[in-house]
KEKE-3310 file (N, C-alpha, C; in steps of 0.2 Angstrom, whole numbers, plus 5000, padded with zeros to 4 digits):
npx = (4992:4999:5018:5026:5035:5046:5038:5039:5037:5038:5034:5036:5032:5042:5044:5053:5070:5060:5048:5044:5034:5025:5028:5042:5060:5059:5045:5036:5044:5042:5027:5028:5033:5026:5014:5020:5029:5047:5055:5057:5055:5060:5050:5056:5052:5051:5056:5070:5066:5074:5088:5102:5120:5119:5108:5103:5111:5109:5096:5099:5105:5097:5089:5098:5101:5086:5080:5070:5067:5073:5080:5078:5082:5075:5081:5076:5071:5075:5077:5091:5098:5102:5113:5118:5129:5143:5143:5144:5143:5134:5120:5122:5118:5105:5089:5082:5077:5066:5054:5044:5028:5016:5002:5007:5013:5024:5040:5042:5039:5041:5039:5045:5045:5057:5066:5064:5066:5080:5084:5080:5088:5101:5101:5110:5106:5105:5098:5081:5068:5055:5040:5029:5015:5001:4986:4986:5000:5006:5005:5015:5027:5027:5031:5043:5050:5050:5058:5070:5073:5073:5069:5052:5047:5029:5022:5009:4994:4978:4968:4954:4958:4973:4980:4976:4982:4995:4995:4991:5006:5015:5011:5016:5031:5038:5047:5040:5033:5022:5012:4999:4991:4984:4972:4967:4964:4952:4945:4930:4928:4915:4917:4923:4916:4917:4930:4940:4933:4925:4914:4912:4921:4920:4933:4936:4944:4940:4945:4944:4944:4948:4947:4958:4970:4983:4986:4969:4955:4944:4931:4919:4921:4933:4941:4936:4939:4956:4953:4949:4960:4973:4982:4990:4997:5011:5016:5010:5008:5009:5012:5011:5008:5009:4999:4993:4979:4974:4981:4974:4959:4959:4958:4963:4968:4983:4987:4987:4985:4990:4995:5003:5004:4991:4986:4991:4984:4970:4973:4972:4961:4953:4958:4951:4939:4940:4945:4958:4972:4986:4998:4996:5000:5011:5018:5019:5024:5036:5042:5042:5043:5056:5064:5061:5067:5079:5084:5092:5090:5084:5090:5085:5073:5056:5040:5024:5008:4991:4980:4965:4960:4948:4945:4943:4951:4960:4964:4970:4976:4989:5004:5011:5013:5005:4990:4980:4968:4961:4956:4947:4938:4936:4932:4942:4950:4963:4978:4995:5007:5021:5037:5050:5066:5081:5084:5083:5071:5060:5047:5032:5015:5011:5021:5033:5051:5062:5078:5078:5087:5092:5087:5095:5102:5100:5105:5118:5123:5121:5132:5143:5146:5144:5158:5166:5165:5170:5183:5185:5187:5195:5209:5207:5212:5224)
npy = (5050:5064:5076:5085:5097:5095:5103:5118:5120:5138:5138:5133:5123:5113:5109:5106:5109:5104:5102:5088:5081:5086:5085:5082:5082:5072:5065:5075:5081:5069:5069:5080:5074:5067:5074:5077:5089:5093:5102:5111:5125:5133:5139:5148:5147:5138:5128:5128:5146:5148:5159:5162:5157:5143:5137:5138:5127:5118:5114:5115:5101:5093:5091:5085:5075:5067:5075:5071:5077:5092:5103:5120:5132:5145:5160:5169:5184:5195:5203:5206:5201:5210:5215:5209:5210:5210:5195:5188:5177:5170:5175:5167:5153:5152:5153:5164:5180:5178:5189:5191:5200:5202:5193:5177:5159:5156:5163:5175:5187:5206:5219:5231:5247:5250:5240:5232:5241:5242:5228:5229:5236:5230:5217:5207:5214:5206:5196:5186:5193:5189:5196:5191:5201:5209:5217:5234:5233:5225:5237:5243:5237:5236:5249:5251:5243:5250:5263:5257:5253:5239:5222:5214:5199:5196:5186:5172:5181:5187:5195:5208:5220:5218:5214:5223:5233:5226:5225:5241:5244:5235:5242:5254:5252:5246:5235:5222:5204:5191:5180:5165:5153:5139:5137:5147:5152:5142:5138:5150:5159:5156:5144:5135:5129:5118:5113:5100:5088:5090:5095:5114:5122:5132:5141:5146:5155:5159:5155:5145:5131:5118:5127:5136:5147:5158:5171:5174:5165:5171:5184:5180:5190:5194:5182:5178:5191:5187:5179:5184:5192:5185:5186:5195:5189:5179:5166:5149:5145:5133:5136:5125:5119:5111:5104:5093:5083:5083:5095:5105:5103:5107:5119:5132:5131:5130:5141:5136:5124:5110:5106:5102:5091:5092:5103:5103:5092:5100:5113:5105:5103:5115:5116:5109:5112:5125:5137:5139:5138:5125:5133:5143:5136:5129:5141:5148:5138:5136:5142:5156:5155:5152:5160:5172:5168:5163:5152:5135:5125:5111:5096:5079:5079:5077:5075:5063:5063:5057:5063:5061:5052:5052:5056:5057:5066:5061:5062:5049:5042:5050:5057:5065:5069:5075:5067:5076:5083:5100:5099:5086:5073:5081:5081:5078:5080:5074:5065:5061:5051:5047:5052:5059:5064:5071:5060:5048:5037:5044:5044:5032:5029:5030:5026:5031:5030:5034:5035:5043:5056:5060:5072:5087:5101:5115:5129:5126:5117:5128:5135:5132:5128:5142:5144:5137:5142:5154:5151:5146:5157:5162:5157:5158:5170:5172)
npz = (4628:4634:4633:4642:4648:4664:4679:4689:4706:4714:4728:4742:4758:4767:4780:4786:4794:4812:4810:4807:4808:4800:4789:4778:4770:4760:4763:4756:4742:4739:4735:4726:4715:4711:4706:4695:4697:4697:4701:4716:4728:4744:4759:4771:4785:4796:4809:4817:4811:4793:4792:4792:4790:4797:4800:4786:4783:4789:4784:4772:4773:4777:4765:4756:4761:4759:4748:4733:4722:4711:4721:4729:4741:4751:4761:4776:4779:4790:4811:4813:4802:4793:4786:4774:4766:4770:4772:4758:4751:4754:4753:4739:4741:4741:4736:4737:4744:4757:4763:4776:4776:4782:4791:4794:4797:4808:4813:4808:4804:4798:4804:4804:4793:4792:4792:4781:4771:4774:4770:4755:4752:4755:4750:4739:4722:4710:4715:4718:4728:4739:4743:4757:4756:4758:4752:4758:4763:4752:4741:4747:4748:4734:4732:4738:4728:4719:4723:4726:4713:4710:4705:4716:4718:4721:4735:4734:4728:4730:4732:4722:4723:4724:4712:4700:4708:4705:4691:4686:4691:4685:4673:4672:4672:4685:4694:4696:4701:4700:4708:4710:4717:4719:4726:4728:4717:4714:4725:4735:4749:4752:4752:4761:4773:4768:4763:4762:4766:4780:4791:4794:4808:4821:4827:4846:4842:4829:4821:4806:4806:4794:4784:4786:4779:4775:4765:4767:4761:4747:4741:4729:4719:4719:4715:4700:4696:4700:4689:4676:4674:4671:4663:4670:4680:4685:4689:4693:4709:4723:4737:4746:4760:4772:4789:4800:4804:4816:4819:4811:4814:4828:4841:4838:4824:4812:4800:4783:4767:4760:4744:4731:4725:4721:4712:4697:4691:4693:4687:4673:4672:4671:4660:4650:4652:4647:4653:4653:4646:4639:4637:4643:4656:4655:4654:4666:4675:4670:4661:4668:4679:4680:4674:4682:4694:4691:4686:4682:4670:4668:4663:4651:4657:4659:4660:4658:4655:4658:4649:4648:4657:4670:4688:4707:4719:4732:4750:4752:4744:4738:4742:4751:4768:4779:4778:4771:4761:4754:4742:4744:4735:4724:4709:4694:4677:4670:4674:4679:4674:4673:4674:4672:4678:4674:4665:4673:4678:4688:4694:4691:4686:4700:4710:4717:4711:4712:4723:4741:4740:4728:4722:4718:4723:4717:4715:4721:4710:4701:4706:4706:4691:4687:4692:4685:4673:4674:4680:4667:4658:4666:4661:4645:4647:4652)
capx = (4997:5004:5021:5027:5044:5044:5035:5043:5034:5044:5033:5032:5035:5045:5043:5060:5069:5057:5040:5042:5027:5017:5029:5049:5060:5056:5038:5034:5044:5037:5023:5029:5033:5018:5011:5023:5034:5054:5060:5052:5059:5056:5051:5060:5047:5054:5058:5071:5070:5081:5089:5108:5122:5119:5101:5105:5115:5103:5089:5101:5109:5092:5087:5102:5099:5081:5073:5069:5065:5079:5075:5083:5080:5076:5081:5071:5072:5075:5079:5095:5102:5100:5120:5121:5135:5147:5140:5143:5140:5126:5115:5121:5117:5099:5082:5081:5073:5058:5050:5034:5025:5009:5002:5008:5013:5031:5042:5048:5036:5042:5032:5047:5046:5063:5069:5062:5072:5089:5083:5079:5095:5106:5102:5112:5103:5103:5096:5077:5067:5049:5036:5023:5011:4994:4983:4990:5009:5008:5006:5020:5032:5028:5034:5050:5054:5051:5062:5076:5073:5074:5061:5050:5041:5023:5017:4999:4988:4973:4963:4954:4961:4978:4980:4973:4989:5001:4994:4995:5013:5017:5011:5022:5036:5038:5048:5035:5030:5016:5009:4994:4988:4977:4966:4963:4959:4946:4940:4931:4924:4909:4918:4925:4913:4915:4934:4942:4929:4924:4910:4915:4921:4923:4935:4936:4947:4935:4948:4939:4947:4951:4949:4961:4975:4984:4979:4962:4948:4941:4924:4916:4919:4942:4943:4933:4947:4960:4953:4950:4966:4977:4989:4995:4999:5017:5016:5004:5012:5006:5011:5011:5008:5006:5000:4990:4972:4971:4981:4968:4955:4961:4954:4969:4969:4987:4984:4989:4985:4992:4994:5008:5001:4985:4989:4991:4976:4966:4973:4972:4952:4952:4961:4945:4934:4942:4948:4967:4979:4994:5004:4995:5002:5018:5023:5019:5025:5040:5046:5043:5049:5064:5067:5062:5072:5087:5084:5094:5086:5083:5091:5083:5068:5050:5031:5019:5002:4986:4974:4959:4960:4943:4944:4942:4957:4959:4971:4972:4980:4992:5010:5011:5014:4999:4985:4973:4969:4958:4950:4946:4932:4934:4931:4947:4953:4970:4984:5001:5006:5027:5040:5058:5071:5088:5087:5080:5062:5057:5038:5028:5010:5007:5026:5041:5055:5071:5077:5080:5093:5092:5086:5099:5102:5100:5109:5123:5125:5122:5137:5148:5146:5147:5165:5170:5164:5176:5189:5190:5185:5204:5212:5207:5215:5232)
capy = (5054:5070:5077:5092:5099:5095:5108:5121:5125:5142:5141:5127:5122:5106:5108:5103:5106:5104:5099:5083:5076:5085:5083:5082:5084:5066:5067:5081:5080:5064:5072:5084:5072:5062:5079:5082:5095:5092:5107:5115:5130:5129:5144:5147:5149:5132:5131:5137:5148:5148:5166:5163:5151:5138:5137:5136:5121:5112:5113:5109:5094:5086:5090:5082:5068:5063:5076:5065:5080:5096:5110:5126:5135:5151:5162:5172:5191:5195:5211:5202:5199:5214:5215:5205:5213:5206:5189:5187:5171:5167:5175:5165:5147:5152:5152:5171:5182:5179:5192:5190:5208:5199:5188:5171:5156:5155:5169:5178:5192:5211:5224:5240:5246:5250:5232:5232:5245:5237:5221:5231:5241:5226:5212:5207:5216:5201:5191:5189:5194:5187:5195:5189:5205:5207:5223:5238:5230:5224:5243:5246:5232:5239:5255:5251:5241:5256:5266:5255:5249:5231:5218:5210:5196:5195:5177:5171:5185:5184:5201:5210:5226:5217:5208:5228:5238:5225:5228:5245:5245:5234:5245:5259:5250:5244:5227:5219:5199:5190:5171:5163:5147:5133:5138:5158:5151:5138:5141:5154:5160:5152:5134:5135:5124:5110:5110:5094:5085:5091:5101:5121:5120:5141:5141:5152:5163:5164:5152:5142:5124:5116:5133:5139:5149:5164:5173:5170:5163:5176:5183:5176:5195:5194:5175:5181:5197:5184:5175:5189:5196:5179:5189:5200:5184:5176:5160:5148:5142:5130:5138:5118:5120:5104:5104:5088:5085:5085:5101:5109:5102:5109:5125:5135:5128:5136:5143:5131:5122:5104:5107:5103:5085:5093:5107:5101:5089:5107:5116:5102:5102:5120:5118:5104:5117:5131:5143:5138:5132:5120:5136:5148:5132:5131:5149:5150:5132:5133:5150:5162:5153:5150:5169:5176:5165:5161:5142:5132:5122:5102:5092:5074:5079:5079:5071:5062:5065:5054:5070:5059:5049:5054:5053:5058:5068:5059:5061:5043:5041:5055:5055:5071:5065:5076:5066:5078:5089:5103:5097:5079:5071:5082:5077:5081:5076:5074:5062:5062:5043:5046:5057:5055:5067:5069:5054:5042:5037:5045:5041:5030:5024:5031:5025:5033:5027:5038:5035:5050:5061:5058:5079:5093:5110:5117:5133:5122:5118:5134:5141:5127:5131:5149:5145:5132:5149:5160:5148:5145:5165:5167:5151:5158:5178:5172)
capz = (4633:4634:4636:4646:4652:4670:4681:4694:4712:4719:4736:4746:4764:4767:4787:4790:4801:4815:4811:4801:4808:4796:4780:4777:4762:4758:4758:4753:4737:4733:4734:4720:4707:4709:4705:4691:4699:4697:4707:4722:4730:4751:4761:4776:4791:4800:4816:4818:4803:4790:4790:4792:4788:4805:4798:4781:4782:4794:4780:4766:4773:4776:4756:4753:4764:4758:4741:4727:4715:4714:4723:4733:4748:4753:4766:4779:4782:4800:4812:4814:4798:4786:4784:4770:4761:4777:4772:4753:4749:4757:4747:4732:4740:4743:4730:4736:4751:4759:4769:4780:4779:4787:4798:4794:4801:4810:4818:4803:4803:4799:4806:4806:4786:4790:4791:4773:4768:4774:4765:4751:4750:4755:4748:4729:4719:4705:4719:4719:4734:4737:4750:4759:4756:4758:4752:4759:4765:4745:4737:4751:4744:4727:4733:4738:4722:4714:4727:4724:4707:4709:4705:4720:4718:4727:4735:4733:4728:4732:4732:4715:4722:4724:4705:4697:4708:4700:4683:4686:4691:4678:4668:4674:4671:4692:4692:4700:4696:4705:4708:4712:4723:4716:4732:4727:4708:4714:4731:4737:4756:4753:4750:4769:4777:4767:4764:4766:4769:4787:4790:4797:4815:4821:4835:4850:4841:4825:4814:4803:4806:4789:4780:4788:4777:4775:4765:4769:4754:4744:4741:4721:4715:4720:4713:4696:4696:4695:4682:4672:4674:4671:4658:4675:4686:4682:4690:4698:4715:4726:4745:4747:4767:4778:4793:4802:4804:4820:4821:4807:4817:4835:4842:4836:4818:4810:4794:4777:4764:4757:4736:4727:4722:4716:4706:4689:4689:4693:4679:4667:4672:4669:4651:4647:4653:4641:4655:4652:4637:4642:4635:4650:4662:4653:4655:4674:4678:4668:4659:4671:4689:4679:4673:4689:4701:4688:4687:4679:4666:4671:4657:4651:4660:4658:4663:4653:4656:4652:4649:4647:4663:4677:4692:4711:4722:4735:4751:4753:4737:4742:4745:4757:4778:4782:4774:4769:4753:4753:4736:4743:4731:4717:4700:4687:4672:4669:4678:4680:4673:4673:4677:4671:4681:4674:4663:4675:4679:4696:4695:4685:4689:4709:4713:4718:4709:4713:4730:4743:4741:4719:4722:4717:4724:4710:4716:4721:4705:4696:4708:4703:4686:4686:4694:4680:4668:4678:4680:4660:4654:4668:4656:4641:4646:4651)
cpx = (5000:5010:5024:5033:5040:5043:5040:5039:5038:5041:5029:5035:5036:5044:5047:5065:5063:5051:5037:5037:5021:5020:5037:5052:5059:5048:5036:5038:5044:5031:5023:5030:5030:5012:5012:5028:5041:5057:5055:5058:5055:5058:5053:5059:5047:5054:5065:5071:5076:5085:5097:5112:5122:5112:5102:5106:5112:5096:5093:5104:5104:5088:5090:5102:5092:5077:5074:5069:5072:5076:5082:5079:5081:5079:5078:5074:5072:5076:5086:5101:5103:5109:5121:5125:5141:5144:5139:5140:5137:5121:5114:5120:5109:5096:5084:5079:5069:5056:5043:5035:5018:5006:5003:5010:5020:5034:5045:5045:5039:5038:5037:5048:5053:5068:5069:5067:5079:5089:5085:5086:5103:5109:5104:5105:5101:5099:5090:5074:5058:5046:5027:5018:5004:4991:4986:4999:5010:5010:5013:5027:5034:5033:5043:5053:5054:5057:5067:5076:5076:5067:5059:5046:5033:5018:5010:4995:4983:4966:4962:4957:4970:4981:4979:4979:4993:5000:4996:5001:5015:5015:5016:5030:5040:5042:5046:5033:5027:5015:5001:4992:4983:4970:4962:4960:4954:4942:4940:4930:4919:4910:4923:4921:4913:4923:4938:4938:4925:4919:4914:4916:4926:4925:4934:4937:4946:4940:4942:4942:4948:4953:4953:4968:4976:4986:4975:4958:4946:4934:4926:4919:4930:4943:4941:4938:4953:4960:4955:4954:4973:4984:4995:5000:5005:5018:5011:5008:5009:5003:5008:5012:5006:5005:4991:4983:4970:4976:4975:4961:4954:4957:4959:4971:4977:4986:4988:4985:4990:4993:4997:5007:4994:4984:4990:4984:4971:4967:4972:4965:4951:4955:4954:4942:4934:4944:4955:4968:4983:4998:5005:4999:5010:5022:5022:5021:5033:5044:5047:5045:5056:5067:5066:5066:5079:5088:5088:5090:5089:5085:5087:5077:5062:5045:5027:5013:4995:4980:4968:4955:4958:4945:4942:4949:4955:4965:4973:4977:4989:4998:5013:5008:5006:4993:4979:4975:4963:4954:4948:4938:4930:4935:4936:4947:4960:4975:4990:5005:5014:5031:5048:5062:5078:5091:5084:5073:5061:5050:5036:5021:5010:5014:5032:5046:5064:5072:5079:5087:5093:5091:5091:5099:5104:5105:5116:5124:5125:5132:5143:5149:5146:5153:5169:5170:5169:5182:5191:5189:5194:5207:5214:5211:5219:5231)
cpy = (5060:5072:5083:5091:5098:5101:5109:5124:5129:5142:5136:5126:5114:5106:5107:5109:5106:5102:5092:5078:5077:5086:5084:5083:5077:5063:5072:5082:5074:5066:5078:5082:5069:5068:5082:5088:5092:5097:5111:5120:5131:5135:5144:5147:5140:5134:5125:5138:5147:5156:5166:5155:5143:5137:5134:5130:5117:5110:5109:5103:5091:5087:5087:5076:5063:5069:5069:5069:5086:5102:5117:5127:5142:5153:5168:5178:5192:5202:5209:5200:5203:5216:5211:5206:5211:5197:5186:5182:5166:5168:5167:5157:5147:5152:5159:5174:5182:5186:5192:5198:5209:5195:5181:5165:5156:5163:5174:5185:5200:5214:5231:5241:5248:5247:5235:5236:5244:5231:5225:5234:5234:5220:5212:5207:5210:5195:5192:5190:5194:5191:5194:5197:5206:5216:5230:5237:5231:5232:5246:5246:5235:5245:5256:5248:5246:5261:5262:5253:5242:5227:5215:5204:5194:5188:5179:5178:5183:5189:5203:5218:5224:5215:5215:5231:5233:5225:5234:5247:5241:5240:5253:5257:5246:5238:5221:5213:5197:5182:5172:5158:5144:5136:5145:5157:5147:5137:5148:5155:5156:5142:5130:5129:5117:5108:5104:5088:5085:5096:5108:5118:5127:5139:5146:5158:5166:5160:5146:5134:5122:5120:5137:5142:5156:5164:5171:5168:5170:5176:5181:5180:5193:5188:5176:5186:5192:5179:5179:5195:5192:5182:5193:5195:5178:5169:5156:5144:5140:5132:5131:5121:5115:5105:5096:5089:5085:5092:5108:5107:5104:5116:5131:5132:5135:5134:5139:5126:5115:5107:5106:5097:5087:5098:5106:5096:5094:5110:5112:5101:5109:5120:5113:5108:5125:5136:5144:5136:5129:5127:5141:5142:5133:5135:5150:5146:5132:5140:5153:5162:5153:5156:5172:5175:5163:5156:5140:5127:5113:5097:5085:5074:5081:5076:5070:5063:5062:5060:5068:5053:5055:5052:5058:5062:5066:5057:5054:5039:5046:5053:5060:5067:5068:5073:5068:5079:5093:5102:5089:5080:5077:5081:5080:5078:5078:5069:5061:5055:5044:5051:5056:5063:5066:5064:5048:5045:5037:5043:5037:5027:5024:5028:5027:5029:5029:5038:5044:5047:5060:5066:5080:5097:5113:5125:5131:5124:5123:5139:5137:5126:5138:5149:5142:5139:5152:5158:5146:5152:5166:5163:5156:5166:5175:5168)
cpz = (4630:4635:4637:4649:4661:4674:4688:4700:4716:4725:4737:4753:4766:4775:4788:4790:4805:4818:4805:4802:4803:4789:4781:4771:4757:4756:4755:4742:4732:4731:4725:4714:4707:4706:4699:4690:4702:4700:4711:4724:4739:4753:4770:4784:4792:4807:4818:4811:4800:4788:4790:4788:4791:4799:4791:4780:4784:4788:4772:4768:4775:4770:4754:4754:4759:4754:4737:4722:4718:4717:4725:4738:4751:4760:4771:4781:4788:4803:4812:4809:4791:4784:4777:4764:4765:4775:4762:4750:4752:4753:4741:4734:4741:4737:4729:4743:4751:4765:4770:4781:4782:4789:4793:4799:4803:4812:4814:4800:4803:4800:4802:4797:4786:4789:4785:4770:4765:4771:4759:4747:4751:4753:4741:4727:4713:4707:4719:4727:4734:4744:4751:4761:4755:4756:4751:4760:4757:4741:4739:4750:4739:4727:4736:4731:4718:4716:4725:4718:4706:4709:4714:4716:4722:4729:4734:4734:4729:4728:4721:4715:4720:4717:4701:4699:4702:4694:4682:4687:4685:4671:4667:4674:4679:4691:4695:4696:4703:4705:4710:4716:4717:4720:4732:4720:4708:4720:4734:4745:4756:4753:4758:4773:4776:4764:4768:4769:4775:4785:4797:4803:4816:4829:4838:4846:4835:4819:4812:4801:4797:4783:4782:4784:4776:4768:4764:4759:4755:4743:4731:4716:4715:4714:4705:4693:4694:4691:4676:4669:4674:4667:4664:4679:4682:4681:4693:4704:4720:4733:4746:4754:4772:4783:4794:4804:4810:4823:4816:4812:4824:4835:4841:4828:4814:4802:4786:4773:4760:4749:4730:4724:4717:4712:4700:4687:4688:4688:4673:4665:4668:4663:4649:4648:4651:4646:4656:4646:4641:4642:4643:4657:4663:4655:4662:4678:4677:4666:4663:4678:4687:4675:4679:4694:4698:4688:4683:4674:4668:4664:4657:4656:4658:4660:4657:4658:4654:4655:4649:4652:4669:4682:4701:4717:4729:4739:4752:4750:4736:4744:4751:4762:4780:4783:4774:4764:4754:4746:4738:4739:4726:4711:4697:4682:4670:4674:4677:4679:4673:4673:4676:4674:4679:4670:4666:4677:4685:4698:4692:4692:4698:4711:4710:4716:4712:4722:4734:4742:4732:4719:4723:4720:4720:4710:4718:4716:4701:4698:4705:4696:4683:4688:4688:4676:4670:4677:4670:4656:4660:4662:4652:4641:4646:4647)
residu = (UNK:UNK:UNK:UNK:UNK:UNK:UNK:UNK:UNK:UNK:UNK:UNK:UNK:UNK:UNK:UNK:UNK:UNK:UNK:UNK:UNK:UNK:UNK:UNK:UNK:UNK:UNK:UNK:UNK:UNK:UNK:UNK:UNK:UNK:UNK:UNK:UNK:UNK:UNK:UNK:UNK:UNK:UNK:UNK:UNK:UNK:UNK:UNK:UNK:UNK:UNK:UNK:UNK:UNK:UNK:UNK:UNK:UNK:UNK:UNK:UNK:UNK:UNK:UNK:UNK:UNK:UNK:UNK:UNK:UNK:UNK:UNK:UNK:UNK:UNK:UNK:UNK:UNK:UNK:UNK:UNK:UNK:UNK:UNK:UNK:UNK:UNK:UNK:UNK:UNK:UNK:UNK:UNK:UNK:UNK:UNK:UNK:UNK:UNK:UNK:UNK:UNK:UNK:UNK:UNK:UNK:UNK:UNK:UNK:UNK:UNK:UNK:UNK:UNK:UNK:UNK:UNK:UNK:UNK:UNK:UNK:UNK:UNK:UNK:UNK:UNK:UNK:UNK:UNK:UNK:UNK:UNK:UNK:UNK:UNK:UNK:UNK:UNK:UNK:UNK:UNK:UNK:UNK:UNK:UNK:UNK:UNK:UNK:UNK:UNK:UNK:UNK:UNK:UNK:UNK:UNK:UNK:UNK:UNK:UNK:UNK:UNK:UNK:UNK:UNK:UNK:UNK:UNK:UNK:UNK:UNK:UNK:UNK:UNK:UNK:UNK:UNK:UNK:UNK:UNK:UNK:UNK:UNK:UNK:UNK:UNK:UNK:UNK:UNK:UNK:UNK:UNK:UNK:UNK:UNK:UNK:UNK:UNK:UNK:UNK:UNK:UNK:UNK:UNK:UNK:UNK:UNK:UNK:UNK:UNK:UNK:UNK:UNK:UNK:UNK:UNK:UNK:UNK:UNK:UNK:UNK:UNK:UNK:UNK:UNK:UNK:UNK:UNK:UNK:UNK:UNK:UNK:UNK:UNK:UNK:UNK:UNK:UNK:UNK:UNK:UNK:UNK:UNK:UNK:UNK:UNK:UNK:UNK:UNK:UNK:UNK:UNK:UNK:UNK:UNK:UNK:UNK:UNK:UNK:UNK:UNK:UNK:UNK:UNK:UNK:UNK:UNK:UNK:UNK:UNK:UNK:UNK:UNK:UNK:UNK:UNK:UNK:UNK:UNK:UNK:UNK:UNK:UNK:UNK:UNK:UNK:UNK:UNK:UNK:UNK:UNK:UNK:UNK:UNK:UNK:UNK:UNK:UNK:UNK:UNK:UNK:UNK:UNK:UNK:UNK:UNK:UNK:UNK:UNK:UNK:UNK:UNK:UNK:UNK:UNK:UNK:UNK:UNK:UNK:UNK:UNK:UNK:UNK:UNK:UNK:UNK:UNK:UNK:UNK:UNK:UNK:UNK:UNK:UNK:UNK:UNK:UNK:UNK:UNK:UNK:UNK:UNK:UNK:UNK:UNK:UNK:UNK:UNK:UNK:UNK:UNK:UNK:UNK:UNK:UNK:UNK:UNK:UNK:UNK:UNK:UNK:UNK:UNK:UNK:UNK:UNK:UNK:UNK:UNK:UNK:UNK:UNK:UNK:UNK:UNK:UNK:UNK:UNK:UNK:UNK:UNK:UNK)
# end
């Protein structure tokens, strides 16, 4: 057995409110510690989005009701709510801002770059701010964080052109940090037809039923690029996306991925297979989500790991509502044998231990503690 500080997923989708048929904050973050990951961060493309403080509240009081693991919650950029200096303490209960700059799943897409801008300029600046950029939109992002000089962070890259700009901006000094996906690190275009077990099924509208995600699978030459370019990429993050197999299998398949279960068994293969260290997991799972997002650090927690246990991914086995995985029937080595939270033992051995609601809002508490700080830095002056 191995032991590891417990891991941080910053981009996952809980579906709730709205679509708990295909996952809640209940399963889905059992899903998480059965996979090792103690904090999830949950993006805001729900329905209804989460973009104000009605919304907001809707989404934390059913984390509150039924996580197992701690997490936060983002908030959704809108045309509608770029004020957020009238709205101060709003920001500070959220993960960070999410902006959509391309086609995704839910209603929270920006098109006008002048949105961006008022984001850009209004949002606390100590706050992070994540976008959904692809290609072109991405240099576009970049170019604003240069413009206002505040960091972005950029979801699941994908591209070899896209992983080369944020090198070179990083190397320019740009405040720019980046992630990855499980699914852009091990599958490429050509492993579409046989995701999930299903064979290809092209609907009308040219989506590719179970490979269906935004952004799309890569050709051999982009996926290769982000291997080869692993020192530029910050974090690896699931974009944990549920949706149900017969909505993946419809003639309208919407775009996502399952992942936040299989994720560590995937990198633990790749550390047997010499194209990782525990240290490259470590710094992407654990140092770097919690310097870029301001995490609090998880006391009395960590995961054991039997590293020498084969076997098969299988969603059956599975604690995510949807029941697929995109790697069904792949071979790993590594498994997630126990998981202690806080002191107590949330997983061990394929069962959840910690009932719902044992999850934190980890921003909650950070704000509740920066007030105690306040409150004894005024004591200590008078």
């Amino acid at each position: 057995m191995i032991k590891l500080p417990g891991l941080i997923d910053p981009h996952v989708h809980m579906r709730e409110p709205g679509q708990t048929h295909k996952e809640d904050w209940d399963s889905g973050t059992s899903a998480a510690l059965a996979g090792g990951v103690t904090m999830v961060l949950a993006m805001p493309n729900t329905k209804p989005p989460i973009f104000d403080a009605s919304t907001l509240d809707l989404a934390l009081g059913a984390a509150k009701e039924k996580a197992r693991c701690d997490y936060a919650q983002f908030l959704g950029a809108g045309p509608d709510n770029i004020d957020w200096g009238r709205h101060k303490a709003l920001p500070l209960q959220a993960a960070g801002l999410k902006m959509y700059l391309d086609q995704t799943f839910g209603e929270l897409r920006l098109d006008s770059m002048t949105l961006w801008q008022s984001h850009f300029q209004n949002w606390p600046k100590n706050l992070p701010i994540v976008a959904h950029s692809e290609s072109r939109s991405m240099a576009a992002v970049i170019l604003m964080a240069a413009i206002y000089d505040r960091p972005v962070h950029i979801a699941h890259i994908s591209l070899k052109e896209e992983v080369l700009l944020i090198k070179a901006a990083k190397e320019r000094g740009i405040k720019v940090t980046c992630e990855v996906t499980p699914h852009h690190l091990f599958l490429t275009e050509e492993d579409i037809s046989a995701i999930g077990g299903a064979s290809l099924r092209l609907a009308p509208t040219g989506a590719t039923g179970r490979g269906e995600v935004r952004p799309r699978l890569a050709a051999k030459e982009d996926v290769e690029a982000l291997w080869q370019n692993l020192d530029v990429i910050d974090c690896f993050a699931t974009d944990h996306a549920p949706h149900t197999l017969a909505e993946k299998d419809s003639e309208t398949p919407p775009p996502g991925f399952p992942g936040v279960e299989t994720l560590l068994p995937l990198l633990l293969t790749a550390i047997h297979e010499g194209r990782l260290t525990i240290n490259d997991v470590l710094s992407r799972m654990v140092t770097n989500p919690r310097r870029i997002f301001s995490l609090p650090e998880q006391p009395e927690t960590w995961i054991e790991v039997d590293e020498k246990a084969e076997y098969e991914l299988r969603a059956a086995n599975m604690h995510s509502r949807c029941g697929w995985t995109p790697f069904e029937g792949w071979q790993v080595k590594g498994r997630v044998t126990r998981v202690v939270l806080r002191g107590r033992e949330a997983f061990k051995d394929g069962k959840i231990l910690v009932e719902a609601g044992y999850g934190r809002n980890v921003r909650a508490q950070k704000n509740v503690e920066s007030t105690e700080v306040s409150f004894r830095a005024l004591r200590m002056i008078k």
